[in-house]
C-alpha positions, 0 to 999 in steps of 0.5 A: 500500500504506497498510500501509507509511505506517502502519507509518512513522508507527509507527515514529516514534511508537514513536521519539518516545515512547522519546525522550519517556521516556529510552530510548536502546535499544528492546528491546520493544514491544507494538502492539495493533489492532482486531479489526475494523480493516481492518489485521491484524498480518502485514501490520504486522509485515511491513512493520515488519521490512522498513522496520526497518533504516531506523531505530535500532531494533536487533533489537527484539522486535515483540508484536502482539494483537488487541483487540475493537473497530474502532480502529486500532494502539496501542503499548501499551508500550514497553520499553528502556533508559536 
């Protein structure tokens, strides 16, 4: 299952990039896939929620959009606090 691998190395990126700005606490983010990427967002948030508890995410708020195109997952933001 590529779905679950991919999401790890989200959720890292999703962690260095809070780290990178200062956020200690991860209260959104926003991913965004291609809509003709072979990946769709339940099979994303899917693995996200259960590989969540893993990692210091908290309860977080998942957003995830479609965007033309073939590319893969973007984190288009990022919010929390300091």
């Amino acid at each position: 299952m590529h779905e679950w691998k991919i999401t790890e190395a989200i959720i890292e990126e999703i962690l260095k990039q809070a780290e990178a700005n200062g956020v200690k606490k991860i209260n959104k983010v926003i991913l965004s896939i291609g809509k003709e990427s072979d990946l769709t967002g339940d099979e994303i948030r899917f693995c996200f929620d259960a590989l969540k508890s893993n990692y210091p995410l908290g309860d977080l708020e998942l957003q995830i959009k479609q965007r033309d195109g073939m590319g893969g997952i973007i984190i288009e933001e990022i919010e929390g606090e300091d």
